[in-house]
N, C-alpha and C positions, 0 to 999 in steps of 0.2 A: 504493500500500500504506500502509496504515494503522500510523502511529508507535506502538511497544509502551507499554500504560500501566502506570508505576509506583506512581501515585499511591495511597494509601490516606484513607478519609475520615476527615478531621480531627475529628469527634465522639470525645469520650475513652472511650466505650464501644464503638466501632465501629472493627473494622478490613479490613472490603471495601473493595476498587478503587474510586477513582470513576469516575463517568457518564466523563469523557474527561480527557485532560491538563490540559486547562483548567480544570476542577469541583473544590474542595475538598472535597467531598460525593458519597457512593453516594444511589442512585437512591432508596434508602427515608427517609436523612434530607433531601434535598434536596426530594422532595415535603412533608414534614412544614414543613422551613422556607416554603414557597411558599403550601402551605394553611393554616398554623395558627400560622407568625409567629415559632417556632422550631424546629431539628431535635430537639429532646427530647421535643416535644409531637407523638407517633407516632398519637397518636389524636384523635378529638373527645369532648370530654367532654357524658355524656347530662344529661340536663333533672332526674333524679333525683337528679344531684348536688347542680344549683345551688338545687333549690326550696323547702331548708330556710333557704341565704340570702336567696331571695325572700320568703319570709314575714317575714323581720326588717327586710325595706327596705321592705316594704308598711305594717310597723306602726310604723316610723321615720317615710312619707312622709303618713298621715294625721295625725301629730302637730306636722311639719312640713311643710307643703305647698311641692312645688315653685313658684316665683316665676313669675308669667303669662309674663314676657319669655324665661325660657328653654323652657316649652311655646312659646311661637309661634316661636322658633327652630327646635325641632326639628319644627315640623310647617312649616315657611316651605323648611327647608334638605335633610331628610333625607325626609320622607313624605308631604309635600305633592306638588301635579303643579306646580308651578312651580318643584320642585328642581334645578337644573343639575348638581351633584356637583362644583364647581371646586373646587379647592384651590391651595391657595397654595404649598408644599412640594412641590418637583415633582422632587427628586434620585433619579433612576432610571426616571423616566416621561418616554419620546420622547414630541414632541406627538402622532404617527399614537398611539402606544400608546394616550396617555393619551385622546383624542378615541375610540377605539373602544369603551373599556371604557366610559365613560361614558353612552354609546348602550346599550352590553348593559346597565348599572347601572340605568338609565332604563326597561326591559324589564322588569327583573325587581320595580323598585317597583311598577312598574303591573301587574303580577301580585299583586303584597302588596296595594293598596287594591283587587282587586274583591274583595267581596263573596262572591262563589263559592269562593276560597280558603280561606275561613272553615274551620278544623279545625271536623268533624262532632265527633266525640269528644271532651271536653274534661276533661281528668282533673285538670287547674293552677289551683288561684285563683286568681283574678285575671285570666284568658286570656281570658271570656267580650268584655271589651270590647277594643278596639283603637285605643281614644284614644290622644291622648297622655302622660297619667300613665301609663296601664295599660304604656306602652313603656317612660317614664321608670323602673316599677318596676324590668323587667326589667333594662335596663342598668345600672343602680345596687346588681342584685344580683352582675350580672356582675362591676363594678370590685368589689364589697367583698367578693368572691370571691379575685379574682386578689391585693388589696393584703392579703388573711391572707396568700397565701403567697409573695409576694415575687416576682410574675411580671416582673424587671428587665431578662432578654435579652429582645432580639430585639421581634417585637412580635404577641407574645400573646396580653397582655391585650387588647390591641384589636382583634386579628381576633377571638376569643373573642365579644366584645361583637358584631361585625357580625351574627357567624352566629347567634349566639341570635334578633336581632332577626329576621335570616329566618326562622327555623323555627317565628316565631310564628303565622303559617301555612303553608298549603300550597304544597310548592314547585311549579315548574310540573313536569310528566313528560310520560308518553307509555306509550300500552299496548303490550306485546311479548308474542308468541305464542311459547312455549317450546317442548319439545319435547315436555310433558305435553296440550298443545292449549288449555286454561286461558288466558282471557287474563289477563295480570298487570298492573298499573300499577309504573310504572319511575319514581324520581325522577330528575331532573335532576342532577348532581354540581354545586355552584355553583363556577365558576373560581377557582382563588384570588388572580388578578388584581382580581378584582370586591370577593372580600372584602379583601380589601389596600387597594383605593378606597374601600367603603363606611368600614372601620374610620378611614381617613386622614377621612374628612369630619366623623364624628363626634367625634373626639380633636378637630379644629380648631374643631367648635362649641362641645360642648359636654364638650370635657374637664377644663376649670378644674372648671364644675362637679362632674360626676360623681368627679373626686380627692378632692377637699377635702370633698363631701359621703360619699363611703365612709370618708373616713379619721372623722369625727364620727359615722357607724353603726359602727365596729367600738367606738370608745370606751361611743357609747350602749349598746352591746349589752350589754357589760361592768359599767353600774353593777345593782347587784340592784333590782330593782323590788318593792314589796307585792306579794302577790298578790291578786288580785282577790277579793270578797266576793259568793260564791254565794247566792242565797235559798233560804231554808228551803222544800224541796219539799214538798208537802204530801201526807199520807199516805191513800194510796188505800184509799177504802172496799171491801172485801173482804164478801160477804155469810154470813155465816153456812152455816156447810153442816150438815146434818141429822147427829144423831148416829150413830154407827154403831150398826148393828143387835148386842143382845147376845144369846150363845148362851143358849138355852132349858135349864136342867140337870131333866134327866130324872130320874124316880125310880131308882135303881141297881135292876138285875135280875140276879140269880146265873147268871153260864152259863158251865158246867163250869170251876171253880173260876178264876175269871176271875178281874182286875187289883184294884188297888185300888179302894175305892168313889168315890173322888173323883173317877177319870175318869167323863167322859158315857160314857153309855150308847147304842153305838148302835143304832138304829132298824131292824128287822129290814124286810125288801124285803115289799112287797106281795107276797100268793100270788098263783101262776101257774100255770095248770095242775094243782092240788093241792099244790103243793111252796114251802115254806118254805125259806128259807138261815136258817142261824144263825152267829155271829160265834164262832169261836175264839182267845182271847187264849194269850199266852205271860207269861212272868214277870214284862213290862217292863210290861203291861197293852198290847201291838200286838196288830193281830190279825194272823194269821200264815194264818187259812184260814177256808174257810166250812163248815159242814156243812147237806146237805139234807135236808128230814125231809120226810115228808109226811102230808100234814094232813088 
C-alpha cells in the first residue's frame, strides 16, 4: 500500500499535491520545469512573439557581422554531421542517460539538415535560408528576448533558444487516422531531455557570445537612429478624361401652369399608338403625373 501524500507543490502560485512524496512539484509545473527550463514557463512561446526581436538582431547582424570562427563553431558543433553533442557539465546526466539522448539529439539534426524538412510556407524573414547566420539571427533574437526580461531561474532562456532553433523546420511526425477518417499529420513532441542537451551544447559554444552580443542589441536598439531619406516618387501620369457631357437647356414650354422657367423642360415620349403623355408639374416644379392625350 501506497504511503498517503502530503506534499503540496512548492511553486508560490500553486497548491496541488505532488506527482509522489518524493517530487516538490505537481505534474503541470514539473512538466513545464522539464520542457521549458522553468515551472513558470507553463507554455511555449509562438514565433509571433519573438519576430519583432528578430528583425532588430537581423539589422544589428548586417551592420555587425558575426566573426567566421564562431559560424564555423556553430556549424562544426551544433548542425554540422560531424556534431557529437558532448558536453563538458554533466551534473544530472548518468552516462547511459547522457549517451542515449545524444543518439536521439543526432536523429533529430539529421532530420533538421535534409532538405525535405524545409517549411513549404514561409511567412518569417529571414527563414528562406538555413545557413548559419540565418540560425545565428535566430538565436541572438532568442537571448535579446529572454535578457529584456530577466529570464535568471532555472534554464529558460536556453531551452527557449534550443527549441526555436528546431522549429526552424519541420519536425519529424507521422500520419494518424482519427475518427473523422481524414488523415492528419501529427508532430512529434520533442523530449525535453533532448532540449535540455541541445540548449547545454549551445550555452557551452556559443554563449559568451550570444550574452554579451544581446546585451550590445538591446543598448543598440535604444540609441534613436535618422530616419532614412525616401526618394521623391514620381508623379504618375494620369490621362486626361473627356469632359463630361452638359445638359442641352431646352426652350421652356407652358404645360398646365407648370414650375418655374428655369427648370429643363422635359421631353415628351415619342407617340404610340396615337397617344401622347404629357408631364404634370406640382409647385416645387416635380412632376407628380402624366397625362395622355391623343393625337
Amino acid at each position: 500500500m501506497r504511503p498517503p501524500n502530503d506534499r503540496h507543490c512548492e511553486h508560490p502560485p500553486c497548491g496541488l499535491p505532488t506527482i509522489g512524496p518524493r517530487h516538490s512539484l505537481c505534474r503541470k509545473h514539473e512538466a513545464a520545469r522539464e520542457r521549458r527550463g522553468h515551472p513558470a514557463v507553463t507554455r511555449s512561446l509562438s514565433w509571433r512573439v519573438l519576430e519583432p526581436t528578430h528583425g532588430v538582431a537581423r539589422a544589428y547582424l548586417k551592420q555587425h557581422p558575426v566573426p567566421p570562427e564562431v559560424l564555423q563553431k556553430l556549424e562544426r558543433d551544433v548542425l554540422g554531421p560531424t556534431a557529437d553533442y558532448s558536453i563538458n557539465y554533466r551534473d544530472g546526466w548518468s552516462p547511459t542517460r547522457l549517451r542515449k539522448n545524444r543518439l536521439k539529439l543526432a536523429g533529430f539534426m539529421e532530420h533538421w539538415r535534409n532538405p525535405a524538412s524545409a517549411k513549404r510556407r514561409i511567412g518569417h524573414r529571414g527563414w528562406r535560408k538555413y545557413d548559419p547566420q540565418s540560425v545565428m539571427a535566430v538565436l541572438l533574437a532568442a537571448t535579446v528576448y529572454a535578457e529584456e526580461r530577466d529570464w535568471r531561474q532555472g534554464q529558460a532562456a536556453e531551452m527557449f533558444r534550443a527549441l526555436h532553433l528546431l522549429k526552424m523546420k519541420r519536425l519529424p511526425g507521422y500520419t494518424s487516422f482519427p475518427r473523422s477518417g481524414k488523415a492528419r499529420r501529427q508532430t512529434v513532441i520533442v523530449p525535453g531531455l533532448i532540449r535540455r542537451l541541445l540548449a547545454q551544447v549551445i550555452n557551452e559554444r556559443l554563449g559568451v557570445y550570444l550574452l554579451t552580443t544581446a546585451r550590445e542589441v538591446i543598448a543598440w536598439g535604444k540609441v534613436p537612429r535618422p530616419a532614412k531619406k525616401r526618394r521623391p516618387q514620381k508623379k504618375a501620369m494620369v490621362a486626361a478624361s473627356p469632359p463630361a457631357p452638359q445638359p442641352t437647356v431646352m426652350p421652356w414650354v407652358q404645360y398646365n401652369n407648370g414650375p418655374d422657367p428655369r427648370v429643363f423642360a422635359v421631353q415628351p415620349e415619342p407617340i404610340r399608338r396615337g397617344i401622347i403623355k404629357t408631364p404634370i408639374y406640382n409647385e416645387r416644379g416635380q412632376v407628380v403625373a402624366w397625362r395622355k392625350v391623343r393625337a
